[in-house]
N, C-alpha and C positions, 0 to 999 in steps of 0.2 A: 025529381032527382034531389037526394038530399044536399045539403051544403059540402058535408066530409066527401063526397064524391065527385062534386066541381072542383073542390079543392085538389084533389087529388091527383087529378085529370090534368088541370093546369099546373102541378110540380112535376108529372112524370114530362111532359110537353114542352116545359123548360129545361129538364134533365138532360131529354134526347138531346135540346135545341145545343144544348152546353157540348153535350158526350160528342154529337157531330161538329161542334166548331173546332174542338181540340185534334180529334183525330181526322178529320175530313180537310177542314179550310184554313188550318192555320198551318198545316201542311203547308198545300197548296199557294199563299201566298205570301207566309212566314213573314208577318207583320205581327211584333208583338203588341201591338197598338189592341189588336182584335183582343184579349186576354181581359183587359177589362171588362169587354163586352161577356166572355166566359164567367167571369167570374158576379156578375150580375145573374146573370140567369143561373148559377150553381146557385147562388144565397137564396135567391125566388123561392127556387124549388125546393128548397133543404126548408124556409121558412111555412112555406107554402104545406109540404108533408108533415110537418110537426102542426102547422094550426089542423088541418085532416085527422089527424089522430085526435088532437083537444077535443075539436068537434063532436067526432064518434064517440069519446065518451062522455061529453055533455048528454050525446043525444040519449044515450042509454046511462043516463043520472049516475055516472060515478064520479064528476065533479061537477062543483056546483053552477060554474059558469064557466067561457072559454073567454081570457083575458086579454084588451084589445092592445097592449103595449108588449114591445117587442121582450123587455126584461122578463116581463111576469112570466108570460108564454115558456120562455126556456126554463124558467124557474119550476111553474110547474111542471114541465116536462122532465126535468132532472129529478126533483123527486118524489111523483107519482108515476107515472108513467115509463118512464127510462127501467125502474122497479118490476114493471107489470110485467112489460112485455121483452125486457132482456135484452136493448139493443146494445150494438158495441157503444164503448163509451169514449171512443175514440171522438165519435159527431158531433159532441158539444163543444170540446176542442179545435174542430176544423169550423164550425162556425162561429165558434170565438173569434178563429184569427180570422174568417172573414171580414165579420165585424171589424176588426180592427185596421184591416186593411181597405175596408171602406171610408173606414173614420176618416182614415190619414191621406186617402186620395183625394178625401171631400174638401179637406182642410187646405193641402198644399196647394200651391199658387204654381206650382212649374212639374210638366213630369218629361221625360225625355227615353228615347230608345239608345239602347248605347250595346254592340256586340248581344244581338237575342234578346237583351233583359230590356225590359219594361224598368225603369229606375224613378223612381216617386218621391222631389224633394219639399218637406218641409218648408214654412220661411226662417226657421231656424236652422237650416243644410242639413236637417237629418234625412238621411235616406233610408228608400225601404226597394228593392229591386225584385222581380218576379220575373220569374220565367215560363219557359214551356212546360219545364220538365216538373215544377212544384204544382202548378195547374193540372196536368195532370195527375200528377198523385194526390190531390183534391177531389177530384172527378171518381178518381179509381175508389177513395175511401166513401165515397158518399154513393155509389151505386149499392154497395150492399145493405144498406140502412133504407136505401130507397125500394130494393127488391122485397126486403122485410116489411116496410112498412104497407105496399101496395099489395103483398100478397096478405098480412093481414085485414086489411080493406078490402079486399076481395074476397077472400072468402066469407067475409061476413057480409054481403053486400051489394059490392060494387057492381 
Protein backbone atom coordinates (compact mmCIF):
# COMPACT_ATOMS: atom_id res chain seq x y z
CA UNK A 1 0.00 0.00 0.00
CA UNK A 2 1.30 3.25 -1.04
CA UNK A 3 2.03 6.09 1.57
CA UNK A 4 -0.87 8.59 0.03
CA UNK A 5 -3.25 5.76 0.92
CA UNK A 6 -2.14 5.20 4.65
CA UNK A 7 -2.38 8.60 4.79
CA UNK A 8 -5.55 8.92 3.60
CA UNK A 9 -7.12 6.10 5.41
CA UNK A 10 -5.93 7.70 8.85
CA UNK A 11 -7.52 11.43 7.83
CA UNK A 12 -10.84 9.96 6.67
CA UNK A 13 -10.61 7.85 10.25
CA UNK A 14 -9.98 10.96 12.15
CA UNK A 15 -12.75 12.87 10.22
CA UNK A 16 -15.43 10.16 11.11
CA UNK A 17 -13.64 10.21 14.72
CA UNK A 18 -14.31 14.35 14.71
CA UNK A 19 -17.85 14.16 12.51
CA UNK A 20 -19.08 11.47 15.49
CA UNK A 21 -17.82 13.46 18.52
CA UNK A 22 -19.62 16.68 17.30
CA UNK A 23 -22.96 15.15 16.36
CA UNK A 24 -23.01 12.00 18.49
CA UNK A 25 -21.21 12.67 22.12
CA UNK A 26 -21.01 16.10 22.59
CA UNK A 27 -24.68 15.75 22.26
CA UNK A 28 -24.98 13.24 24.55
CA UNK A 29 -22.83 14.60 27.37
CA UNK A 30 -22.48 18.54 26.40
CA UNK A 31 -19.17 19.02 28.05
CA UNK A 32 -17.41 21.64 26.02
CA UNK A 33 -14.18 20.27 27.52
CA UNK A 34 -14.57 17.37 24.59
CA UNK A 35 -14.19 20.26 21.63
CA UNK A 36 -10.76 20.37 22.00
CA UNK A 37 -10.47 16.83 21.54
CA UNK A 38 -12.67 17.69 18.00
CA UNK A 39 -10.69 19.84 17.14
CA UNK A 40 -7.43 17.91 17.34
CA UNK A 41 -8.65 15.19 15.34
CA UNK A 42 -10.26 17.77 12.63
CA UNK A 43 -6.56 19.40 12.16
CA UNK A 44 -5.08 15.53 11.84
CA UNK A 45 -7.14 14.86 9.37
CA UNK A 46 -7.28 18.11 7.19
CA UNK A 47 -3.14 17.88 7.81
CA UNK A 48 -3.12 14.25 7.27
CA UNK A 49 -5.37 14.86 3.54
CA UNK A 50 -3.20 17.64 2.33
CA UNK A 51 0.33 15.53 3.10
CA UNK A 52 -2.02 12.34 0.93
CA UNK A 53 -2.38 14.50 -1.94
CA UNK A 54 1.67 15.95 -1.65
CA UNK A 55 2.40 12.31 -1.59
CA UNK A 56 0.40 11.21 -4.70
CA UNK A 57 1.89 13.67 -6.62
CA UNK A 58 5.46 13.25 -5.50
CA UNK A 59 4.74 9.65 -6.33
CA UNK A 60 3.60 10.48 -9.87
CA UNK A 61 6.92 13.26 -10.10
CA UNK A 62 4.84 16.36 -10.41
CA UNK A 63 6.63 17.84 -7.38
CA UNK A 64 9.82 17.29 -6.60
CA UNK A 65 9.59 16.36 -2.93
CA UNK A 66 6.77 16.20 -0.33
CA UNK A 67 7.95 18.77 2.42
CA UNK A 68 8.37 17.60 6.20
CA UNK A 69 7.27 21.13 8.06
CA UNK A 70 3.98 22.10 8.44
CA UNK A 71 4.55 25.73 6.69
CA UNK A 72 5.96 24.36 3.45
CA UNK A 73 3.26 21.68 3.07
CA UNK A 74 0.38 24.29 2.94
CA UNK A 75 2.58 26.46 0.93
CA UNK A 76 2.93 24.17 -1.57
CA UNK A 77 -0.50 23.25 -1.51
CA UNK A 78 -1.80 26.80 -1.91
CA UNK A 79 -0.01 27.07 -4.90
CA UNK A 80 0.38 24.01 -6.89
CA UNK A 81 -2.08 21.97 -5.97
CA UNK A 82 -5.02 24.09 -4.49
CA UNK A 83 -4.49 25.22 -8.72
CA UNK A 84 -4.60 21.72 -9.99
CA UNK A 85 -7.35 20.20 -8.60
CA UNK A 86 -9.83 23.36 -7.65
CA UNK A 87 -10.48 22.92 -4.06
CA UNK A 88 -12.72 25.41 -2.24
CA UNK A 89 -10.40 27.88 -0.96
CA UNK A 90 -12.15 28.35 1.97
CA UNK A 91 -9.68 25.14 3.73
CA UNK A 92 -6.70 27.10 4.04
CA UNK A 93 -8.48 29.47 5.98
CA UNK A 94 -10.25 27.01 8.40
CA UNK A 95 -6.92 25.62 8.97
CA UNK A 96 -5.30 28.80 9.47
CA UNK A 97 -7.55 29.41 12.38
CA UNK A 98 -6.98 26.09 13.54
CA UNK A 99 -3.58 26.63 13.58
CA UNK A 100 -4.11 29.48 15.63
CA UNK A 101 -6.31 28.25 17.86
CA UNK A 102 -3.97 25.56 18.71
CA UNK A 103 -1.21 28.01 19.10
CA UNK A 104 -3.12 29.95 21.69
CA UNK A 105 -4.39 26.83 23.64
CA UNK A 106 -0.83 25.59 23.77
CA UNK A 107 0.45 28.88 25.10
CA UNK A 108 -2.31 29.65 27.64
CA UNK A 109 -1.79 28.77 31.20
CA UNK A 110 -5.69 28.65 32.19
CA UNK A 111 -8.93 27.65 30.04
CA UNK A 112 -12.22 27.37 31.63
CA UNK A 113 -15.97 26.42 30.63
CA UNK A 114 -18.27 29.25 31.16
CA UNK A 115 -22.31 28.83 29.71
CA UNK A 116 -21.36 26.10 26.45
CA UNK A 117 -18.23 27.94 25.53
CA UNK A 118 -15.02 26.49 25.86
CA UNK A 119 -13.13 30.10 26.96
CA UNK A 120 -9.14 29.98 26.41
CA UNK A 121 -7.16 32.61 28.44
CA UNK A 122 -3.88 33.95 27.47
CA UNK A 123 -1.41 35.08 30.42
CA UNK A 124 -1.90 38.26 29.14
CA UNK A 125 -6.17 37.91 29.73
CA UNK A 126 -6.72 37.59 26.19
CA UNK A 127 -9.44 35.39 25.36
CA UNK A 128 -10.44 33.28 22.67
CA UNK A 129 -14.14 31.18 23.42
CA UNK A 130 -15.41 28.30 21.15
CA UNK A 131 -18.26 26.60 20.99
CA UNK A 132 -20.44 23.81 19.58
CA UNK A 133 -21.85 25.61 17.08
CA UNK A 134 -18.28 27.22 15.45
CA UNK A 135 -16.88 23.35 15.65
CA UNK A 136 -19.36 22.48 13.93
CA UNK A 137 -19.27 24.63 11.06
CA UNK A 138 -15.55 23.55 11.04
CA UNK A 139 -16.62 20.04 10.55
CA UNK A 140 -19.37 20.87 8.00
CA UNK A 141 -16.62 23.04 5.80
CA UNK A 142 -13.93 20.50 5.93
CA UNK A 143 -16.16 17.33 4.90
CA UNK A 144 -16.35 18.74 1.44
CA UNK A 145 -12.73 19.13 0.69
CA UNK A 146 -12.34 15.69 2.48
CA UNK A 147 -15.16 14.02 0.07
CA UNK A 148 -13.09 15.73 -2.90
CA UNK A 149 -10.03 14.87 -1.84
CA UNK A 150 -10.64 10.89 -1.06
CA UNK A 151 -12.80 10.63 -4.10
CA UNK A 152 -9.71 12.05 -5.99
CA UNK A 153 -7.56 9.33 -4.22
CA UNK A 154 -9.78 6.85 -5.15
CA UNK A 155 -10.23 6.87 -8.21
CA UNK A 156 -6.90 7.01 -9.00
CA UNK A 157 -5.87 4.31 -6.66
CA UNK A 158 -7.04 3.86 -3.36
Amino acid sequence: MEEYELLMKKALTDFKTADHMIYVTYPLVNDPRIIVNIIDKLFNALINTITAILSYEYLYKRISRVPESLNEKLDLFKRIIDRRYNFDKGILGLIDDLIKLREFRNKSPMEFVRRENLIICSSGYNTRSINHRKIKEYVNQSKSFMFNASRLLVQNGI
